[in-house]
KEKE-3310 file (N, C-alpha, C; in steps of 0.2 Angstrom, whole numbers, plus 5000, padded with zeros to 4 digits):
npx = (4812:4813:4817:4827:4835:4835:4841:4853:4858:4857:4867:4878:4878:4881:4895:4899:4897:4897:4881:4876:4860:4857:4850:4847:4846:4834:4838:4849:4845:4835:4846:4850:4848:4858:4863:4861:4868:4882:4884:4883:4895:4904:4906:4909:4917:4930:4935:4946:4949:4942:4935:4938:4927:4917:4916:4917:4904:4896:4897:4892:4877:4875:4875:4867:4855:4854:4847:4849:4851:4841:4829:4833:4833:4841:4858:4866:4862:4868:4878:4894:4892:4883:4890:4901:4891:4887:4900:4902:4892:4895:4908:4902:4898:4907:4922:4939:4947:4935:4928:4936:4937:4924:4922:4930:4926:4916:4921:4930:4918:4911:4922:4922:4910:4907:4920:4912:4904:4890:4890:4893:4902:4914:4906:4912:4925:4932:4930:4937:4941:4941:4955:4968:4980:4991:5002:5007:5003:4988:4985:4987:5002:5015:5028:5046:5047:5035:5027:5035:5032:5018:5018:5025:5017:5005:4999:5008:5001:4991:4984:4976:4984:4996:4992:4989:5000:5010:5003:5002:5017:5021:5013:5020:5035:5035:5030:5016:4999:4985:4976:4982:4991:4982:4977:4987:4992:4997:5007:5012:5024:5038:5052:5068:5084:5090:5084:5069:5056:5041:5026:5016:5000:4996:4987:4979:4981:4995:5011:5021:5037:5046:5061:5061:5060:5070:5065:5054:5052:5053:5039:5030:5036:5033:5019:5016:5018:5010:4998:4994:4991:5002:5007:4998:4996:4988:4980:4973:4983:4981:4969:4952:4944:4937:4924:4927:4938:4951:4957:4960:4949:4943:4941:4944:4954:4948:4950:4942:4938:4953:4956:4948:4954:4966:4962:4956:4968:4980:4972:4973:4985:4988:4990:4988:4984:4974:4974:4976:4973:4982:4991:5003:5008:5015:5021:5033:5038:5042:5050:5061:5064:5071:5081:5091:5088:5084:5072:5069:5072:5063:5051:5051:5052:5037:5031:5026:5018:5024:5036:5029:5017:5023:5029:5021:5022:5030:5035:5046:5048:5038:5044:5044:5046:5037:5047:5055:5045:5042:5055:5052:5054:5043:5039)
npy = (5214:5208:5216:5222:5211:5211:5224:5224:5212:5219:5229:5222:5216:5228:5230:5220:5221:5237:5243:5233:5224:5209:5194:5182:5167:5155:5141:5142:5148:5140:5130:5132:5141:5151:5150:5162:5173:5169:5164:5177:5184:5176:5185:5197:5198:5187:5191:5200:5207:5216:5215:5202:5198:5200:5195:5180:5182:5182:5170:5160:5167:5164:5146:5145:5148:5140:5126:5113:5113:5120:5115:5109:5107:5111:5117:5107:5095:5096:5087:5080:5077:5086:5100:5094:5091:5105:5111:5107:5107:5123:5123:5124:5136:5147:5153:5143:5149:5157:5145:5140:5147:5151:5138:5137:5149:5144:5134:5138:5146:5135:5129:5140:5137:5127:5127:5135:5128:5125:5117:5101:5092:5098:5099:5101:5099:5088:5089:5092:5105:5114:5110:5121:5131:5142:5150:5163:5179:5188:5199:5215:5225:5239:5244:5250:5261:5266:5267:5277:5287:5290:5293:5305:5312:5315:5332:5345:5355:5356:5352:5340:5334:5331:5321:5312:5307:5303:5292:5285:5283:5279:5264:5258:5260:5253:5244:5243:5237:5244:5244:5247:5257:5267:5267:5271:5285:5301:5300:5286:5289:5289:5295:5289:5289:5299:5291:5289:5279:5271:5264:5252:5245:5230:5214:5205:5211:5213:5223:5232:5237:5249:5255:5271:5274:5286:5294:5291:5298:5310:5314:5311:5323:5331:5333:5331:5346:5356:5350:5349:5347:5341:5341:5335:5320:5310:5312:5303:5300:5303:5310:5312:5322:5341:5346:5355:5361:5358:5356:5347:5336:5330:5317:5301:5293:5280:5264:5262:5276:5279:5269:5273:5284:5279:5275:5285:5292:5285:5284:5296:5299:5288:5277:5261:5248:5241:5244:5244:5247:5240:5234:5241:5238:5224:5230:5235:5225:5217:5226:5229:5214:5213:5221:5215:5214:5200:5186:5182:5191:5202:5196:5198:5212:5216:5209:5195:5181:5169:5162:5160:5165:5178:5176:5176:5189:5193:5197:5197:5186:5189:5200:5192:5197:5203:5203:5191:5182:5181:5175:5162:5154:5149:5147)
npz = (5145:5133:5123:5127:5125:5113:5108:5113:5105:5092:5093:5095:5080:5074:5077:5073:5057:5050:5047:5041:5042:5050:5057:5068:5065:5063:5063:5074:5083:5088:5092:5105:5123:5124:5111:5101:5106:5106:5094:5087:5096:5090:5078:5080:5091:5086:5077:5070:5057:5047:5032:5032:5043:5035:5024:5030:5036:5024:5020:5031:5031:5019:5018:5029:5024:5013:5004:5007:5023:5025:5031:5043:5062:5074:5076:5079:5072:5061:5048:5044:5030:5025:5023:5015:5004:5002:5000:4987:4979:4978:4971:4959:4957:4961:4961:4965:4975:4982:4987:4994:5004:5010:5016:5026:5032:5040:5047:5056:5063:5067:5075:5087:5090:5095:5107:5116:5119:5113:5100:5099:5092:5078:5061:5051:5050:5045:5031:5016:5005:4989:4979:4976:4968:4966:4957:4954:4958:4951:4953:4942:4939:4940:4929:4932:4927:4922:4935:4942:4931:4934:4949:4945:4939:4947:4953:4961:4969:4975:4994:4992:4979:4985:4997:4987:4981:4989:4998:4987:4984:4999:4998:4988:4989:5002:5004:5009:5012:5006:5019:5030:5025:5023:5037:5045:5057:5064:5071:5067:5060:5063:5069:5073:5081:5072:5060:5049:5052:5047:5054:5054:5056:5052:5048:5056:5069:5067:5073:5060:5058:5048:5039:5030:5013:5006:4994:4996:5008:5004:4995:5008:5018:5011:5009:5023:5025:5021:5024:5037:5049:5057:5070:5075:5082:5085:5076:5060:5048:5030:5025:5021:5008:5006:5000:4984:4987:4984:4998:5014:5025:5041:5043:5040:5026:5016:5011:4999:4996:4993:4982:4971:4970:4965:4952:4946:4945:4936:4924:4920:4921:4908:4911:4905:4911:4921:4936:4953:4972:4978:4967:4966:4979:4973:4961:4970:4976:4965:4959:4968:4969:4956:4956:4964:4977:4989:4989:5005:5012:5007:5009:5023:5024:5017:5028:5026:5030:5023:5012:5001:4998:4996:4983:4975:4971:4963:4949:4940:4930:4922:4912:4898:4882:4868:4855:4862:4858:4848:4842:4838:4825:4812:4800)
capx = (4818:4815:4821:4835:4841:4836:4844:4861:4859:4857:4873:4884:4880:4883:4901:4901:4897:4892:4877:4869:4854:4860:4849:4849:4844:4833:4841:4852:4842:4833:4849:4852:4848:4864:4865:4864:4871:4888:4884:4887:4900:4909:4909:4909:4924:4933:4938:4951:4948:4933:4938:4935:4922:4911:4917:4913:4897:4892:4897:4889:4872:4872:4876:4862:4850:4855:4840:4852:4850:4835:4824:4835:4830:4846:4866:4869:4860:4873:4884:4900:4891:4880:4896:4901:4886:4886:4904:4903:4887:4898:4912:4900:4896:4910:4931:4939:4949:4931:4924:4939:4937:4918:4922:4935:4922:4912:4925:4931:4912:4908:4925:4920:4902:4911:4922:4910:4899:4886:4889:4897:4909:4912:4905:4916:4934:4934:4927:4942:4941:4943:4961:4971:4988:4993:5010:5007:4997:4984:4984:4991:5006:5018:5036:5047:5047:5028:5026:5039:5029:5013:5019:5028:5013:5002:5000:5010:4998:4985:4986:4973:4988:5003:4990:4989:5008:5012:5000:5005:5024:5020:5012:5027:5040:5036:5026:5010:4994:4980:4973:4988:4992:4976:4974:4989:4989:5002:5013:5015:5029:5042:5060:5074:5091:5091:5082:5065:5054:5036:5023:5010:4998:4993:4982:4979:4983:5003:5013:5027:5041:5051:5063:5057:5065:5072:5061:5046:5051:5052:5035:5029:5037:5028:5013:5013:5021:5003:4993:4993:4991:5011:5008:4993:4998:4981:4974:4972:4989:4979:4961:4947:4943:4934:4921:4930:4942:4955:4957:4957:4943:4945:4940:4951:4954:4946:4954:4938:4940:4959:4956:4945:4958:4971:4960:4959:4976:4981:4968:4975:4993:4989:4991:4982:4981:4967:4979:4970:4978:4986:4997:5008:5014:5017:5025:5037:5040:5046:5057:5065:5070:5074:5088:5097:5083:5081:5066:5069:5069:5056:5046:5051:5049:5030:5025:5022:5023:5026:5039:5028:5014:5028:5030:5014:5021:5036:5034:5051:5044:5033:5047:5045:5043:5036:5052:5057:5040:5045:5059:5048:5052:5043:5038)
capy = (5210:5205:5223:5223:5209:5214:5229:5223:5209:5225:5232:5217:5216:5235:5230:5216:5224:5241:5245:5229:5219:5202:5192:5175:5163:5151:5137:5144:5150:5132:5126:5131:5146:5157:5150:5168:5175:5166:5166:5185:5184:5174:5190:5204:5197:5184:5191:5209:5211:5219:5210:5194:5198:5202:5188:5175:5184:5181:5164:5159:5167:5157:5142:5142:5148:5133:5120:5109:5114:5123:5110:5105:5107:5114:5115:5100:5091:5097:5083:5082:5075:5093:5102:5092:5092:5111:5113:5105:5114:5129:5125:5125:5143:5151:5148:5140:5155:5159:5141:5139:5153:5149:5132:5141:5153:5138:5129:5144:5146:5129:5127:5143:5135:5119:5129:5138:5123:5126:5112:5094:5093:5102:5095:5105:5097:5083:5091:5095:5110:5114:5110:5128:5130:5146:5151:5169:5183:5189:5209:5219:5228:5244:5245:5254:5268:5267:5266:5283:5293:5291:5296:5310:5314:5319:5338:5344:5362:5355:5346:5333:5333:5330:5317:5305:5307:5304:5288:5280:5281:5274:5256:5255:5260:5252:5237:5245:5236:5249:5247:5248:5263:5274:5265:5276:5291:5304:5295:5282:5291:5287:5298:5284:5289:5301:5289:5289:5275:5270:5260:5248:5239:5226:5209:5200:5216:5214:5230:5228:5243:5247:5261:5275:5276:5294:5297:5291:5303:5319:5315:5314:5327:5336:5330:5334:5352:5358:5347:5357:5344:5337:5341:5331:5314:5306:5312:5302:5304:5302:5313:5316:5331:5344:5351:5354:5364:5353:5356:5341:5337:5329:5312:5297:5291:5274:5261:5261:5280:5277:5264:5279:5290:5276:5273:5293:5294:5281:5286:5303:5297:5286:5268:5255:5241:5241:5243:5245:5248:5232:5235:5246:5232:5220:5234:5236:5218:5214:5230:5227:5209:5215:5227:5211:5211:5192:5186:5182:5200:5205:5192:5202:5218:5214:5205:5191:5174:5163:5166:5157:5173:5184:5174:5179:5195:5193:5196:5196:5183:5194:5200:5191:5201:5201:5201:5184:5178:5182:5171:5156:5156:5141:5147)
capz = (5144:5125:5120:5129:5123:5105:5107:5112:5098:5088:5095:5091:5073:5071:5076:5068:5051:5050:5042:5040:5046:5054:5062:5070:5059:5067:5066:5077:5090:5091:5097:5112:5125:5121:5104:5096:5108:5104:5086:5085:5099:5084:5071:5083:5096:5086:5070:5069:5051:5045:5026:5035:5047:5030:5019:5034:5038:5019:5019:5035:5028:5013:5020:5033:5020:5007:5006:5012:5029:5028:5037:5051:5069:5075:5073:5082:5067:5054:5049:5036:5023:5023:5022:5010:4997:5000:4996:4981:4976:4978:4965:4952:4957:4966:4960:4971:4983:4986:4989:5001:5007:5012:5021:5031:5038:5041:5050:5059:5068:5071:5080:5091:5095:5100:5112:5118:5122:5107:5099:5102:5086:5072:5056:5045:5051:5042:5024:5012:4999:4980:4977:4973:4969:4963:4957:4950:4956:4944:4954:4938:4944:4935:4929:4937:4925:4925:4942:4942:4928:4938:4954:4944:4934:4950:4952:4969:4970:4983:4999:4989:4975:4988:4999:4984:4978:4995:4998:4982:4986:5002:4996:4981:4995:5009:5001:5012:5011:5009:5024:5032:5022:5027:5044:5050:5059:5060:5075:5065:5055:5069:5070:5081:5082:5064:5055:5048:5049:5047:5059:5051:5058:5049:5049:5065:5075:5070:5071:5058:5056:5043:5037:5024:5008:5004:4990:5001:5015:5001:4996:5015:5021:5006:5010:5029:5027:5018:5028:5042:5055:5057:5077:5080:5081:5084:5069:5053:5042:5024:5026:5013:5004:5008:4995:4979:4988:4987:5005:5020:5030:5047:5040:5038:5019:5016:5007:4995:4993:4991:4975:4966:4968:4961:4947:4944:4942:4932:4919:4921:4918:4904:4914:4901:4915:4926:4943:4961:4976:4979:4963:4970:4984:4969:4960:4973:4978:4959:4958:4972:4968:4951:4958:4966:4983:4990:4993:5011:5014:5003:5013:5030:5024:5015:5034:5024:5032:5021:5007:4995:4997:4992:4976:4972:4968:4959:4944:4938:4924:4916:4907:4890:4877:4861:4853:4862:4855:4840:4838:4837:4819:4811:4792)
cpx = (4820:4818:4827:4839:4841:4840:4852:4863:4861:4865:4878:4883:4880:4891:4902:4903:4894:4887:4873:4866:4855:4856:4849:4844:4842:4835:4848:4850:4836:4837:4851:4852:4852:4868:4867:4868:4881:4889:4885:4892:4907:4913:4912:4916:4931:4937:4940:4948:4944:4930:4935:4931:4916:4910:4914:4906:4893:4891:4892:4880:4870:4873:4869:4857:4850:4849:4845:4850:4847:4830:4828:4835:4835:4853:4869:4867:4863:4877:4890:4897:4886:4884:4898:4899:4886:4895:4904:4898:4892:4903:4911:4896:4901:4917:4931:4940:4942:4926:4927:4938:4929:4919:4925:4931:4916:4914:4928:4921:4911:4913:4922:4914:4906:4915:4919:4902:4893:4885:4896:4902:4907:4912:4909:4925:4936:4934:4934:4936:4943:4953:4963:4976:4988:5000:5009:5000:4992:4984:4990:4996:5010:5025:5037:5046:5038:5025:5029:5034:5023:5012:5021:5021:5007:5003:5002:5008:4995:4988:4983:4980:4994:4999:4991:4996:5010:5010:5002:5011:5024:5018:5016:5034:5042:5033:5018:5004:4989:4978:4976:4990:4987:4973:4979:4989:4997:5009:5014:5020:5033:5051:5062:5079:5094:5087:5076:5061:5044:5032:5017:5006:4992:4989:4982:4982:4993:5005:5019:5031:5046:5056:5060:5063:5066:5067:5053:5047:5052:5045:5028:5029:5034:5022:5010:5014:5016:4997:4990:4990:4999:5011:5000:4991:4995:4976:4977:4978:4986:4972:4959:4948:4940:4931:4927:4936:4950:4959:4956:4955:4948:4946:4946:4950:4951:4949:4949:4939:4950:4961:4952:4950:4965:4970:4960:4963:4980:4980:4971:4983:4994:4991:4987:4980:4978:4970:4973:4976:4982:4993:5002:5013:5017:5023:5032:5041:5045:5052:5062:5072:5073:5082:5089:5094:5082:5074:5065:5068:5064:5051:5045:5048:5039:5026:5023:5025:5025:5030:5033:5021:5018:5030:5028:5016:5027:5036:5041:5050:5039:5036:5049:5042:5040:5042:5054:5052:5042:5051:5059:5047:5051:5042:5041)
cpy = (5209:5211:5224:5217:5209:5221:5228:5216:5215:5228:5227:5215:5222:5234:5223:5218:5229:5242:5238:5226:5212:5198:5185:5171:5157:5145:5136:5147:5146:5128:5127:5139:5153:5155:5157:5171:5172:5164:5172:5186:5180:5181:5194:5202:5195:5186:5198:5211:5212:5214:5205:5193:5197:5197:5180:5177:5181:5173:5159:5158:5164:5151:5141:5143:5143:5127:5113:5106:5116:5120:5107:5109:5112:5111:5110:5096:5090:5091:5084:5082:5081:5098:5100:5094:5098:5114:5112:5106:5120:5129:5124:5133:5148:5148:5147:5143:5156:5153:5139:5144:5153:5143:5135:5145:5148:5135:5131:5145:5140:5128:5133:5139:5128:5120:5134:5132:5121:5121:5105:5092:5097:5098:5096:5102:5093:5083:5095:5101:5109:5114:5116:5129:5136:5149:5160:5171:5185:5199:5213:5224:5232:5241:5248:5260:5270:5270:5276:5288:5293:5292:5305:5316:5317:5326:5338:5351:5361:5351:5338:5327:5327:5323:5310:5303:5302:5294:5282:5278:5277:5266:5255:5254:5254:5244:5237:5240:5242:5251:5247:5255:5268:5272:5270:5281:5294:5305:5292:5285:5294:5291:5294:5287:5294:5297:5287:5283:5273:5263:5256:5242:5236:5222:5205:5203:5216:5220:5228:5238:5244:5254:5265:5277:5281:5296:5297:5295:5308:5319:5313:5319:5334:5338:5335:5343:5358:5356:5347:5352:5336:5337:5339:5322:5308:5308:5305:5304:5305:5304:5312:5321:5335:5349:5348:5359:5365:5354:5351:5343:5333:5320:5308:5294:5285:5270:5259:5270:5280:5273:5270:5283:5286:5276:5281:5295:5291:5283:5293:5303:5294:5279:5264:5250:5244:5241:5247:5247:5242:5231:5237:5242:5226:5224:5236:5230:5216:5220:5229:5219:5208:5219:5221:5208:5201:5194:5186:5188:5203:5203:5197:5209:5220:5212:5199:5185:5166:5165:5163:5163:5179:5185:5175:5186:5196:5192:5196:5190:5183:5198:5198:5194:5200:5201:5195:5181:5176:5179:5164:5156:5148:5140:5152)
cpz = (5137:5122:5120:5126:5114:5104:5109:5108:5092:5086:5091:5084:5070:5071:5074:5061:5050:5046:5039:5043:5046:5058:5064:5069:5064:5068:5072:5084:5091:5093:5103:5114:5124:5115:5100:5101:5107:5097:5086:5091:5094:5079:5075:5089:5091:5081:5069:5064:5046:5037:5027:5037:5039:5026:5024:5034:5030:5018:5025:5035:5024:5015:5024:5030:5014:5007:5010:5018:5031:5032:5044:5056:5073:5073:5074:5076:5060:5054:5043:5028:5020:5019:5016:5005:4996:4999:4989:4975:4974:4972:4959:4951:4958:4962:4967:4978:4985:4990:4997:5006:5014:5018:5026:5036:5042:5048:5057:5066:5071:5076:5087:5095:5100:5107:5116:5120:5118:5103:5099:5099:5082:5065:5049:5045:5047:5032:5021:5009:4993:4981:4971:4972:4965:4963:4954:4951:4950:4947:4947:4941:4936:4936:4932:4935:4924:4930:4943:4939:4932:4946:4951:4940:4942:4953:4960:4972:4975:4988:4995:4986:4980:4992:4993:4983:4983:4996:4995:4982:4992:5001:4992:4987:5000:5008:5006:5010:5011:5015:5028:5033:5027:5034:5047:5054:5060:5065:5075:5061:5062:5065:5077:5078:5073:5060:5055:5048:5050:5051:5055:5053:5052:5050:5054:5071:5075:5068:5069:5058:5052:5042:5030:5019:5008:4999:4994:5006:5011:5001:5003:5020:5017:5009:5016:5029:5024:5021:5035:5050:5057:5066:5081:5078:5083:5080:5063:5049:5035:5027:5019:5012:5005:5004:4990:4979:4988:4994:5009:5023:5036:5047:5038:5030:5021:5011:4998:4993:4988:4982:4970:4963:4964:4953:4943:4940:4941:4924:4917:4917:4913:4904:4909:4906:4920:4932:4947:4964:4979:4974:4965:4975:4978:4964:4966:4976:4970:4959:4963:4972:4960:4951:4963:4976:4985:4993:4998:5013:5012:5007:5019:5029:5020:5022:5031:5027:5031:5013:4999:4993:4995:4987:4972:4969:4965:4952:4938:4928:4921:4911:4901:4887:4871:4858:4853:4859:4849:4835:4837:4830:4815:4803:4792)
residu = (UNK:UNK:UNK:UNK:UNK:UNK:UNK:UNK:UNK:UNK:UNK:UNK:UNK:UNK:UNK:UNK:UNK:UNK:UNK:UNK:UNK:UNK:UNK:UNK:UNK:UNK:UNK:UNK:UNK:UNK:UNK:UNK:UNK:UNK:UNK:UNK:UNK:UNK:UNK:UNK:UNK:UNK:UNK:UNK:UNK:UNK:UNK:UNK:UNK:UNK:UNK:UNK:UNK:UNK:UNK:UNK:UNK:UNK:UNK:UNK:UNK:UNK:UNK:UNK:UNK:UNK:UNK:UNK:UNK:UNK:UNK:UNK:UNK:UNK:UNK:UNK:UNK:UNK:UNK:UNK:UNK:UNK:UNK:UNK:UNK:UNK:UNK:UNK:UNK:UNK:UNK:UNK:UNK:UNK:UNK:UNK:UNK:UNK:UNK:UNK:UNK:UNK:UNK:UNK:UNK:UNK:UNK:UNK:UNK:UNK:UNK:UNK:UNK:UNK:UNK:UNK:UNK:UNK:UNK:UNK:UNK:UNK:UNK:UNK:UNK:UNK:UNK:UNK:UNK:UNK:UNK:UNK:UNK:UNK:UNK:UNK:UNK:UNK:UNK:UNK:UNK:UNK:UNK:UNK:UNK:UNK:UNK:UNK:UNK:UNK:UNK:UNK:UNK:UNK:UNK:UNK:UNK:UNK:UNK:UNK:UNK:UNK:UNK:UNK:UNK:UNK:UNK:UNK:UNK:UNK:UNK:UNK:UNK:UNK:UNK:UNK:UNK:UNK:UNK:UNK:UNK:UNK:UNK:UNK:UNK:UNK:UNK:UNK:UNK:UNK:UNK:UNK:UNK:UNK:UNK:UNK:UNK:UNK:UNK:UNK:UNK:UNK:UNK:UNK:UNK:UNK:UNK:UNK:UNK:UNK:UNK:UNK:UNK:UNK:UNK:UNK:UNK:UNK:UNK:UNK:UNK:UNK:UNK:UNK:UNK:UNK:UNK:UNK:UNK:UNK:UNK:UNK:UNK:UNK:UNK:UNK:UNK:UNK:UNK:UNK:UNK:UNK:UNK:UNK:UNK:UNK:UNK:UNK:UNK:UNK:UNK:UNK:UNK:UNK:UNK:UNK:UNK:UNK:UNK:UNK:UNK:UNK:UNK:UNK:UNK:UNK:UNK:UNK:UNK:UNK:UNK:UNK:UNK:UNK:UNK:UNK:UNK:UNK:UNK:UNK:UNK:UNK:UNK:UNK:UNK:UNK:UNK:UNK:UNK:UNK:UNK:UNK:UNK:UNK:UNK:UNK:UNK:UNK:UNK:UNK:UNK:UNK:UNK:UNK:UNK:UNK:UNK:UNK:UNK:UNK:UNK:UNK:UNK:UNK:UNK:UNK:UNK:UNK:UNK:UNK:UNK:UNK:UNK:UNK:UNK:UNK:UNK:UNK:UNK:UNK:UNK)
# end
């Protein structure tokens, strides 16, 4: 009986996070008979996005390994003033997005165990966070003619070539999130009534749909018309490589593979800023509302929901040049 239930413990922290070893920290399984059991029924049921699942999971196991809490009996035992004293340990190790970010996975379990009977309150509700306020992102983003030479600058001989072209117009075009981007497959590229449009599912299981620019449907229809699988529409739209053949494998691109091949060909084209794959949506969020775009739409078309996350990427006042510095003339 003990195997089995170790072994379907096992199970749910492979879908929890693959590939790591998780196990149920004893204060947790002294409080109560389907304590662990509803401890990993938190990571493994309640949480879509893998990003999150990993960042709570991290926070969760430091938190219950902190001296803190090391000596208490069980979770019932925890009170605000815990919480507390271990946030504010935290924001002399941690910035803030990640302190907050910490409590939040905190506050997010203990409410699960509370409604799942496990414990009696949550001791996390009452505990504020580092106060954050951020008016401008920090993800380095291209101009538009930047943006342009670095799409123009990858070669369009292989499928690999035509895959990345393709990819990177997609998240400037469409304002894609990565995992967005290489989560699709190849019936997400929707033909309604003559017009073109793309399927993206996003964060908390939403499916948002938008129309394809014309320049992003040349380099897609580039893409697919070498890529040899446009009539199987449960594959993978963006695959790996296959050897150094530059051939596609069967394989789905990963948003981690993805950022290599950003950085690649950036390098390649002569990009000085350190951009990832997230630029690219920032990049297309300012040009957009530089060419005369409101924000209001820019919000809709990003899936963002709140205009003040879409602010973040507006860089429109990044604009000052040396030259206006330079008319700060004081000797």
């Amino acid at each position: 009986m003990e195997s089995d239930a170790t072994e379907e413990r096992t199970s749910v922290v492979a879908l929890a996070d693959p590939g790591r070893s998780f196990v149920v920290p004893s204060i947790v399984a002294d409080t109560s008979d389907d304590a662990g059991e509803r401890f990993f029924e938190f990571f493994a049921a309640t949480i879509r996005n893998a990003n999150t699942r990993g960042a709570y999971m991290r926070a969760v196991e430091h938190f219950l390994g902190w001296r803190g809490v090391a000596d208490l009996a069980s979770l019932g035992d925890i009170r605000p003033l815990h919480i507390a004293a271990y946030i504010e340990e935290c924001q002399v190790l941690f910035s803030a997005p990640t302190v907050k970010l910490r409590l939040a996975g905190l506050r997010s379990l203990f409410d699960w165990l509370v409604r799942t009977g496990v414990m009696a309150s949550n001791p996390a509700t009452s505990v504020r966070g580092p106060s954050h306020d951020v008016q401008r992102g920090k993800t380095p983003i291209l101009a538009a003619d930047e943006a342009k030479r670095l799409i123009a600058s990858i070669p369009d001989d292989t499928p690999v070539g035509l895959r990345d072209r393709a990819l990177i117009a997609l998240m400037t075009y469409s304002f894609a999130r990565v995992s967005a981007a290489t989560g699709m497959n190849v019936e997400d590229l929707i033909q309604t009534a003559g017009r073109s449009w793309v399927r993206l599912h996003e964060k908390r299981g939403k499916v948002h749909e938008l129309p394809v620019h014309h320049k992003l449907l040349d380099h897609l229809d580039a893409y697919l018309a070498v890529a040899g699988h446009r009539d199987q529409p449960k594959a993978p739209l963006f695959r790996t490589a296959r050897g150094r053949s530059g051939q596609l494998g069967l394989q789905r691109l990963s948003r981690h593979d993805a950022y290599a091949m950003v950085r690649r060909r950036a390098l390649a084209a002569g990009v000085v800023a350190k951009i990832g794959n997230h630029s690219f949506r920032g990049t297309g969020i300012t040009t957009f509302l530089l060419n005369e775009g409101t924000l209001e739409l820019a919000q809709e078309m990003a899936n963002h929901s709140s205009p003040r996350t879409t602010k973040l990427y507006d860089r429109r006042r990044d604009g000052i040049t040396q030259d206006a510095i330079e008319r700060i003339r004081i000797e």
